[in-house]
N, C-alpha and C positions, 0 to 999 in steps of 0.2 A: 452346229457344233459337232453333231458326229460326221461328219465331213470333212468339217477342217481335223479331227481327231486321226481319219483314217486316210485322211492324205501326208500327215505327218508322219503315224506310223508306219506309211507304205515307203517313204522317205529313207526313214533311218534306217529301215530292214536293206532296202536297196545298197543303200549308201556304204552301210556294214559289210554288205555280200561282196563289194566291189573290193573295200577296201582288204578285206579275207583275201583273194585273190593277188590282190597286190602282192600283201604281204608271201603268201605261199610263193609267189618265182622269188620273191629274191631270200628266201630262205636256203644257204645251201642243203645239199641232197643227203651230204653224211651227216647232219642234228636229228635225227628219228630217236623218240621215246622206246622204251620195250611195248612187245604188246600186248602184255599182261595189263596193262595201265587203264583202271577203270575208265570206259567213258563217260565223258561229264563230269568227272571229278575234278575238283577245283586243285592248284599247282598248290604243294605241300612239300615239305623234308619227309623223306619216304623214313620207316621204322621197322625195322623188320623184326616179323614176330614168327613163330615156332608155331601157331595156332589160330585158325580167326582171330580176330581182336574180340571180345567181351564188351556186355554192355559196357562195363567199367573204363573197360582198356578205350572205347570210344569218349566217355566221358572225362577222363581225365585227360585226353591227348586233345581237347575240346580247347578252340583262344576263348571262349566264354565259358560262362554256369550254365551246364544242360545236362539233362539228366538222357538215358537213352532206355527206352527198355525194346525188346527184339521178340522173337518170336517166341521164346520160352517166358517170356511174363506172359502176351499173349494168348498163350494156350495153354496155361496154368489153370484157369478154371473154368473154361467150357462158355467161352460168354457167348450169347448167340448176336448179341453187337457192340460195337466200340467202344460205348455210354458207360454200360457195364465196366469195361476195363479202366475206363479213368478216373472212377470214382474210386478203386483201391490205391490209384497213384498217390504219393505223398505231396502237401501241398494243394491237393487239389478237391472240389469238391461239386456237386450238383446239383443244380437249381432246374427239376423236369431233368430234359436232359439237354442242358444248358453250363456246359464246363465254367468254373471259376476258379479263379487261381488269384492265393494271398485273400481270400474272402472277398474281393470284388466281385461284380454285375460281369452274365457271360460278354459285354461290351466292351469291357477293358482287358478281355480278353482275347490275342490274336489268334485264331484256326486256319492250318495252312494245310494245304494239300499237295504234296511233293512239293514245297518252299513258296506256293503262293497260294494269294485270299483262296478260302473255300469258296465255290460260286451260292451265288443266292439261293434258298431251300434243302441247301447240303444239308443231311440230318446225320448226327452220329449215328442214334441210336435203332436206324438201318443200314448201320456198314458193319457188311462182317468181316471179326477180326481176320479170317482166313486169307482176307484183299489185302491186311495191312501187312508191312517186312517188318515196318519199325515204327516206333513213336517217338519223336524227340521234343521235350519240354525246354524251352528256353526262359532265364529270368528276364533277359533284356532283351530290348531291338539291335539287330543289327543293318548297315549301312545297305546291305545287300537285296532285304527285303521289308518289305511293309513296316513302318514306322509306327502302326496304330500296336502299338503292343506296350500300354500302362502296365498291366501285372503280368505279363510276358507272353508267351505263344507256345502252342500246341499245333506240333508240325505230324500230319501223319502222312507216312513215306508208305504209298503204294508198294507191291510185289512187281520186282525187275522180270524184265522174264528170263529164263530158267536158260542154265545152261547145256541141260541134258532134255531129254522128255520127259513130260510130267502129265500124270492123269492124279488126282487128289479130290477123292470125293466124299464129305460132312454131312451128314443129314441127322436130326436133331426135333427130339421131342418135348415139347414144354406145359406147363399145369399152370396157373393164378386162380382159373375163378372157371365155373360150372361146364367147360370142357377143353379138351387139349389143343394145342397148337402144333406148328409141323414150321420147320426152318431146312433147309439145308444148302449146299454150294459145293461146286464142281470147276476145278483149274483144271483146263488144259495147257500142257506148253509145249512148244514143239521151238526144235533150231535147225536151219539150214545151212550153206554157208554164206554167212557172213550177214545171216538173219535169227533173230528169236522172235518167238512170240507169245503173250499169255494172254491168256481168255480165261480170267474168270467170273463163274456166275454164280449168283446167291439169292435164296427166296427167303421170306419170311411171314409170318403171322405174329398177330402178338391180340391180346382178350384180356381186359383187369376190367375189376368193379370198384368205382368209389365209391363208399358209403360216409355221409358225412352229417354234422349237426350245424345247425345255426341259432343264436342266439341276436336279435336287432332291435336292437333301442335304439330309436332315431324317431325322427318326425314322422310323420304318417302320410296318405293321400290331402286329409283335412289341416294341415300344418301341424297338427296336436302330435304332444308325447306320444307314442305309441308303443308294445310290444310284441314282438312272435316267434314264435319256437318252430324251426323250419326243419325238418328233416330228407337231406336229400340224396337217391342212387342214381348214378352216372354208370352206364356200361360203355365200356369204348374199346372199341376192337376194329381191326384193320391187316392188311397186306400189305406186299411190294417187293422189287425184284433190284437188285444192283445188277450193270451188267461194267466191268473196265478193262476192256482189252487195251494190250501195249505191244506194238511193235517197233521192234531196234531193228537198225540196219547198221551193220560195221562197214562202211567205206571203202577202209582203210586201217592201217595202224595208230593213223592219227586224226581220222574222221569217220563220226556218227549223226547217224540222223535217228530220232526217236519221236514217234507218235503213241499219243496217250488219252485217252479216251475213259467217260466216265458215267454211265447215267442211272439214273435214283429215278421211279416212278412207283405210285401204289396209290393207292384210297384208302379212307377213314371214316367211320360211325361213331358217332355219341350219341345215347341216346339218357335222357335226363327226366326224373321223374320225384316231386316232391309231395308230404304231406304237412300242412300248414296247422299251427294251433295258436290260434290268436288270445293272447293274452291281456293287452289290452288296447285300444284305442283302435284306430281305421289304418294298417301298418300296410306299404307296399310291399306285395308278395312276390318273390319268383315264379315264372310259368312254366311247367313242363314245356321240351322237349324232343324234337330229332332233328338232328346235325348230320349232313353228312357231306364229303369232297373228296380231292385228288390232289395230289402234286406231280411235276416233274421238272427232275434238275437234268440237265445235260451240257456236258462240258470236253471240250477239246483241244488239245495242245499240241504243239509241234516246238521240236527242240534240236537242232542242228549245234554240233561242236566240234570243234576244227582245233587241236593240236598242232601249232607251225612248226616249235621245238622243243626242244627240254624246257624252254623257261616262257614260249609264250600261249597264250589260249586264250580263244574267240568264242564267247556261245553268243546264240541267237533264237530268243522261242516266239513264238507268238499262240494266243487261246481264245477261243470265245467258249462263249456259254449261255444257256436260255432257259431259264425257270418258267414254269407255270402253276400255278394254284385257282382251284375252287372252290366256292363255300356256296352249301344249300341248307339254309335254317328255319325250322317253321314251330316258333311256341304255340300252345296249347295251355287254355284254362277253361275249365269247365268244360271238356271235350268240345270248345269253341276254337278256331283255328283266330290266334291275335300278329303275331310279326312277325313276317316273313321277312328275311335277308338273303337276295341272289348275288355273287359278287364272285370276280374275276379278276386274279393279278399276272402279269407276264413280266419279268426281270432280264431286264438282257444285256450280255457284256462285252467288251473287247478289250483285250491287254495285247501289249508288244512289248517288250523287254528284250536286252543285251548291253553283256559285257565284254571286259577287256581285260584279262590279267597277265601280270610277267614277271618274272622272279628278277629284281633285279641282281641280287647277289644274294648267296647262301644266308641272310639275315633279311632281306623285305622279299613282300608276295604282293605286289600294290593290284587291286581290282579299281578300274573302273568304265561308270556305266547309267542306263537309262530304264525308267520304270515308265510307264502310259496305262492309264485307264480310263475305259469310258465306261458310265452303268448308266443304267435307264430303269425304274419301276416306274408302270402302266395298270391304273387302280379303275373299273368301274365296278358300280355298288349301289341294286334299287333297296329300298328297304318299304316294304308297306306296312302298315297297322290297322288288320279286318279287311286287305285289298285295295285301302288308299293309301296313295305317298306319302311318306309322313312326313319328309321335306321337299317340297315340289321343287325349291331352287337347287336344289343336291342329288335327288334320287337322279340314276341313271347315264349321271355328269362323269365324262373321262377325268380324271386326276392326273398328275406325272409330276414325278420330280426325274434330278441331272446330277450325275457329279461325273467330274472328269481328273483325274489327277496326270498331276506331269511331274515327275522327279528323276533326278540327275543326283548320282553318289560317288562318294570316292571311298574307299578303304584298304590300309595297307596292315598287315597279318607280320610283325617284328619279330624276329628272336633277339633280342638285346643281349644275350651271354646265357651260359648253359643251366642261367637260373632264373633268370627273368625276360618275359615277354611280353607284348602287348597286342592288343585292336584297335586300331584306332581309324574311325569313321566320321564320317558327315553325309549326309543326306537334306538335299532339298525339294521341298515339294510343293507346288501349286495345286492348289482343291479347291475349283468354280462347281459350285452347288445352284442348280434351277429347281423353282416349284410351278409348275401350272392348275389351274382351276376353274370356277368360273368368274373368279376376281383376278388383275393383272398378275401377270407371270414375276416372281421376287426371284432375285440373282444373287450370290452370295459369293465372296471372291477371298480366302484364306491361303497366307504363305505361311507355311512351317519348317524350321530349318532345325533339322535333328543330330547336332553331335552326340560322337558316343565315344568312351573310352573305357577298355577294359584290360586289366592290367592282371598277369597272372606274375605268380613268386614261387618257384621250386624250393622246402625246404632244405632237402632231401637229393640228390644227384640222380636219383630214379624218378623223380617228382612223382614221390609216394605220398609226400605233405607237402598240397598246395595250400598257398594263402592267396584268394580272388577277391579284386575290387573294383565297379563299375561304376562309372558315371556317367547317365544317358539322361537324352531327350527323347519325347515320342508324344503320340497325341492318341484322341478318340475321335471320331469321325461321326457325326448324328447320321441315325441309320436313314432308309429314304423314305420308308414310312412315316416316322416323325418328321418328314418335312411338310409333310401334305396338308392342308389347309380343311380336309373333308370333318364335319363334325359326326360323332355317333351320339347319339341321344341314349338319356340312361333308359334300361328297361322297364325300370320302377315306375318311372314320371315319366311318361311317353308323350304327354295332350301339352304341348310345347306353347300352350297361353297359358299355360301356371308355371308356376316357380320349383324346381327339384330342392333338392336337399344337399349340405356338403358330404354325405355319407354315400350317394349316388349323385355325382355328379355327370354330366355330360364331357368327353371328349373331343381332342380336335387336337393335330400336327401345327409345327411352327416352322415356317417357313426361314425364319430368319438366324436358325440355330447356326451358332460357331463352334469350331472342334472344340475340344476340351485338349491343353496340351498340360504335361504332367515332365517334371523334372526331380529325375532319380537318382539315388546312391544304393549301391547293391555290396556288402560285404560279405566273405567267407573262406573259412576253414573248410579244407576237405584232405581226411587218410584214409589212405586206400593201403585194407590191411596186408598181410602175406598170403592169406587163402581165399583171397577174393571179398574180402568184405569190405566195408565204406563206414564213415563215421562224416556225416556233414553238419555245420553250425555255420546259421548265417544270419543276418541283418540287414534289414531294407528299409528304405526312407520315400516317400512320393508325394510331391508339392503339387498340386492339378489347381491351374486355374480354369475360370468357365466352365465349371461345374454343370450338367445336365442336371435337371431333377425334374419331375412332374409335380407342379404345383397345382392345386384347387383353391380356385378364387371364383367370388359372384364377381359377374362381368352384364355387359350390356351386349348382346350379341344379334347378330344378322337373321338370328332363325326363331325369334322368339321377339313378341314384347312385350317381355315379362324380364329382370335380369334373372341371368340361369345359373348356379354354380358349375365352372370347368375346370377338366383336371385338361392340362397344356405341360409339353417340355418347354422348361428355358434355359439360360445359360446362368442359372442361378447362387452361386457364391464362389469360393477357392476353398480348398480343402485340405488336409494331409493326411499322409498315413503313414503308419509302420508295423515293424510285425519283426519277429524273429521265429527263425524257422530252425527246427535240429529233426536229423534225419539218421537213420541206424541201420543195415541190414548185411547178412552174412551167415556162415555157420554157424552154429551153438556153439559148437566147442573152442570156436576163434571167438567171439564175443563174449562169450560166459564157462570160460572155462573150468569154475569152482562148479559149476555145475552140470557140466556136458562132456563126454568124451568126442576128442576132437574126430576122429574118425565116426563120428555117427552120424549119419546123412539127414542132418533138419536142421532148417536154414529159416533162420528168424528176422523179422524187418518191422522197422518202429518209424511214426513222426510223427511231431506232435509241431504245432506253430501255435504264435501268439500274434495276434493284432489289436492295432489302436486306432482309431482314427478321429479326426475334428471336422468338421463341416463348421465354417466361417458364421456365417448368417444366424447359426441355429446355438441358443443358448445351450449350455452343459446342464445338466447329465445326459449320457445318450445320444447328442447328437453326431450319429457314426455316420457311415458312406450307408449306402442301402444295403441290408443283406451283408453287411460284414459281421461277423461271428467273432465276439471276444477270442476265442482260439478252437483247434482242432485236430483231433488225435486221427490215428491208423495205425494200426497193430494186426502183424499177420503173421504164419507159418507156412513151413510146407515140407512133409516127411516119407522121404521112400524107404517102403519095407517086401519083403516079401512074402506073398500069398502062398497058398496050397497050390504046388506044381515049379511051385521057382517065380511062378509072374511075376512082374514087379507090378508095385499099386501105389503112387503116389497121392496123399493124404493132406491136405490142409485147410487152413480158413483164415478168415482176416473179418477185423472188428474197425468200422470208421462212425466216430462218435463227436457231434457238436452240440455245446451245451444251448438254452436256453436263453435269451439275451432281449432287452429293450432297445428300439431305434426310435428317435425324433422326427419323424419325416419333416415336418412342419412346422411352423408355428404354433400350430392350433390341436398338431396330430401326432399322436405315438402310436406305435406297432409294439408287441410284443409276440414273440413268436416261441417255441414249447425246444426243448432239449429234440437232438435226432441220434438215430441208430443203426444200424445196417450190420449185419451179421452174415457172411457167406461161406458158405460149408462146399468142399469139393472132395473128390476122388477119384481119378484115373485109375482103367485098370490095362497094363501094356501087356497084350494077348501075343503081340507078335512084333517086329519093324515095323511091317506095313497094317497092323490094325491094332486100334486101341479104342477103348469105351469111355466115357464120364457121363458123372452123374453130380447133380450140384444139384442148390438148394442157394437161394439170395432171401436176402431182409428174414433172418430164421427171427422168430421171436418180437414180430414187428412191433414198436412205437407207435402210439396213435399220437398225431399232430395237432398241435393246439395254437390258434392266436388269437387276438386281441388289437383290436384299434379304440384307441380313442380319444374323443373330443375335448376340446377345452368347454365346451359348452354342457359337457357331461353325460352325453351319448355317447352310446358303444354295440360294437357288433362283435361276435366272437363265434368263433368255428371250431369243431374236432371233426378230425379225417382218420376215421380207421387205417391203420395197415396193413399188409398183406404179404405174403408169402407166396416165392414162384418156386418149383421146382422143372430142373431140367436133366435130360437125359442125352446123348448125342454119342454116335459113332464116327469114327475118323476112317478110311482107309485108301492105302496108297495101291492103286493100281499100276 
């Protein structure tokens, strides 16, 4: 398969380069662009502005709903990585640091980096903002990229390189828990003629402590009732280093070549320590103890664009990319060493993509074009208990799963009259899914074909007040982990001739998963005031059939004979959802001006959304999507004044708050999960152009975390997670 993958891709790159050529002779010589004209920018009715364009001015000049934020939300509050920053975004929220958007699973969630997939082990919460230029959120898919985007995409746009020389160097001290940490990053940029280049580098540390309770009423080792009060400290601390050099070569006036480069590597420790108080009966207990691994992502692109004339344009990129992870686990009880877990994953990819665009006349911009991917996860994984296998037929066994996608898109970008315009796309695509094991290798073969329509309406001759409406298709793709057929045994019940429990169940991948495809309506109002501020109200609808969900069921299974209860993904019912989202931010004095003078520099931002959702299968009340939160506030400022001397010191915070809510998972099983909080306090103090300090403070006033599962059989397990408080400190300066 990746053969025939990378003989097709080698194909169509030729075949494009050829055709590029063509097209350049018979181009006459007087059609040249200015050469101002960004490279890689897609053909548009150009706008001429008096000023950068603004987030705003970006978003609203936007054929979809996307929100943009740039360098100054970024470096608004000192975050030492990206995680941090998307969790003040409206709309959006965090599970770890696992972005979700509209309250869905980070799954239905798309992550792009510079317009495509993140590769395998991308972690946000080691990118620092100082790498990003922009962040652009979109509600819908479009034709152009990746189709897996149910509750939309989070695109983040690496730093171009620089047009002047640039030396910019962060370094950055941070507090949680019994000693400090150390971050910092350093851009170089340098330009030749007719070259740029950026290099920049960023380190990190990061040290929390979780302190947490347990409460377990469930069966015991003896099958009997049983209780135990678990108390348990987790310290987990770790490094790593980003390094993502870019270099552009300008050709020409109307050809670039750009290589882009990206890689993520560091190690991590947990180390886990509880004390047990048994209440009553013979209860399985958790063992202490130390975890520790590595990862590394590395990824590379190459992106060729060729300008024939004013109205047509050729890009061509192609990337690979190669993950690695490790994991070294060894519990402990009673200072006896019990389960040991060695295990090694490698993810590797290839993509080739290009398009075609051409103005046909001052009203169409038709694109189109070819998407290809090949990925591969490579799983081995012994596991002993006291230094025997615990599964003899599994320890030590390679695993693999396969997807390969093929899709072909068209999309043409309308101006239908000086007040209405449209998107209008299709995209189709092919996703052959392999699992291998030590049982035969299962194949899985899904077509998805994704129209989208997005239709804007200028109230307004300036389109100060749009009215936006979307109707899209798009899917979810099962990750390749849960393809895999490897079971994990629960820790509790490890002696696999007895029977576990449905509260510790045993795991195991499904080979046979189908995407989940989800059909959308996206509504909204958006004005965009006179001094820059925004007022959004919107409405979303999403129909998903082949629902994923991890079920636990007793089964009859290969590794036991005894039947064992497992928790397995399936493509388990259809679903819906909605939500309505209203979004605020701008000046005081433009927003509230009974109570702000419009000239006083503090700028307030509000959103709140509401969601609903049904799961098919699962009676009402509560049967929502996983992890969707009845609704979700954010509320922030941010105020410049001046200090002793004239400095200026900018001052704000932001509050994001979800309540507390019931989910059905099951049949048999509800979750309830405790209200959340987050509180973040900052301060800039601007010493000079080239140096400025901050100091922040995140989750001020923490929430301790509360939840609850339970059975229909009238067991329950229930947890509190302290929370915590980081402070951070960091200098900026431009060399």
């Amino acid at each position: 398969m990746k053969q025939k993958f990378s003989t097709c891709a080698c194909t169509l790159t030729l075949l494009s380069l050829a055709l590029a050529s063509a097209w350049a002779q018979e181009i006459p010589g007087g059609a040249v662009e200015p050469a101002g004209r960004p490279p890689g920018g897609k053909l548009e009715r150009v706008e001429i502005l008096g000023k950068q364009a603004s987030d705003n001015d970006l978003r609203r000049r936007s054929q979809i709903a996307k929100q943009v934020y740039g360098r100054e939300e970024l470096e608004k509050y000192g975050d030492n990585n990206v995680a941090d920053v998307l969790k003040r975004l409206p709309g959006i929220t965090m599970q770890g640091n696992a972005p979700r958007m509209r309250g869905l699973g980070s799954g239905y969630t798309l992550i792009l980096l510079n317009g495509d997939p993140a590769p395998p082990g991308f972690a946000l919460d080691q990118l620092d903002p100082a790498q990003v230029e922009r962040i652009e959120v979109s509600k819908g898919p479009t034709a152009n990229q990746s189709a897996q985007a149910v509750a939309g995409s989070i695109n983040i746009i690496l730093k171009d390189a620089p047009k002047v020389s640039q030396r910019d160097l962060r370094v950055g001290v941070g507090y949680t828990v019994d000693r400090p940490t150390v971050s910092g990053s350093f851009t170089l940029g340098e330009k030749w003629d007719g070259f740029s280049l950026s290099l920049p580098v960023s380190f990190f540390q990061w040290r929390n402590r979780n302190d947490s309770i347990a409460w377990r009423n469930a069966p015991g080792l003896d099958g009997q009732a049983s209780l135990v009060r678990q108390q348990g400290e987790t310290l987990v601390y770790g490094q790593g280093i980003n390094i993502g050099p870019r270099l552009n070569w300008r050709i020409s006036d109307d050809e670039t070549l750009t290589w882009q480069s990206f890689l993520q590597k560091g190690m991590w420790n947990n180390q886990t320590a509880y004390q047990n108080q048994v209440l009553a009966g013979n209860p399985a207990l958790e063992d202490d103890g130390e975890f520790r691994g590595g990862w590394q992502s590395a990824r590379s692109n190459l992106q060729w664009v060729n300008h024939f004339s004013t109205i047509e344009r050729l890009e061509l990129k192609a990337g690979v990319s190669n993950s690695k992870g490790s994991f070294d686990g060894q519990t402990v009880r009673l200072g006896a060493p019990q389960r040991r877990t060695v295990s090694d994953t490698a993810d590797q990819s290839i993509t080739q993509a290009g398009n075609y665009s051409r103005l046909l006349n001052t009203e169409h911009n038709l694109t189109a074009g070819w998407d290809l991917e090949w990925r591969k996860r490579e799983e081995t994984r012994a596991v002993t208990e006291k230094g025997v296998p615990l599964l003899s037929d599994f320890e030590g066994q390679p695993f693999a799963a396969r997807i390969a996608r093929q899709a072909l898109y068209v999309q043409d970008e309308w101006e239908i009259n000086p007040q209405w315009s449209t998107y209008l796309g299709v995209r189709s695509e092919q996703i052959v899914s392999e699992s291998d094991g030590i049982a035969a290798a299962l194949r899985n073969t899904s077509n998805v074909l994704t129209p989208m329509v997005h239709l804007n309406y200028k109230l307004d001759a300036a389109g100060r007040d749009l009215i936006r409406a979307s109707i899209t298709r798009s899917y979810k793709a099962p990750d390749l982990s849960a393809l895999m057929a490897r079971p994990t045994i629960s820790s509790q019940f490890s002696d696999t001739s007895k029977a576990n429990t449905e509260q510790s169940p045993d795991r195991t991948g499904n080979p046979a998963l189908l995407p989940e495809l989800a059909t959308g309506l996206d509504i909204a109002f958006e004005k965009y005031l006179p001094a820059g501020g925004l007022i959004s109200v919107g409405v979303f609808y999403r129909k998903v059939d082949d629902l994923i969900r991890s079920v636990t069921g007793l089964q009859s299974v290969a590794w036991s004979t005894v039947p064992r209860w497992v928790s397995q993904p399936l493509n388990f019912s259809r679903a819906t959802t909605q939500g309505l989202e209203l979004e605020i931010k701008g000046r005081g004095g433009e927003l509230v001006p009974a109570l702000f003078d419009a000239k006083l520099p503090l700028n307030l931002r509000g959103s709140v959304n509401f969601y609903h959702s049904n799961v098919e299968a699962l009676p009402a009340p509560n049967n929502r999507l996983d992890g969707q939160q009845p609704w979700s506030g954010n509320f922030g400022f941010d105020y410049r004044m001046s200090a002793m001397g004239g400095m200026p010191v900018v001052m704000g915070g932001n509050l994001a708050f979800t309540p507390g809510y019931t989910t059905r998972q099951t049949l048999s099983q509800t979750l309830d999960q405790s209200r959340s909080r987050s509180v973040d306090l900052f301060a800039q103090f601007i010493v000079s152009p080239k140096l400025s300090a901050r100091v922040s403070v995140n989750n001020l006033a923490p929430l301790d975390s509360e939840s609850l599962t339970q059975t229909s059989d009238g067991y329950s397990t229930s947890s509190l997670r302290s929370g915590r408080s980081s402070l951070n400190f960091g200098v900026e300066i431009k060399l």
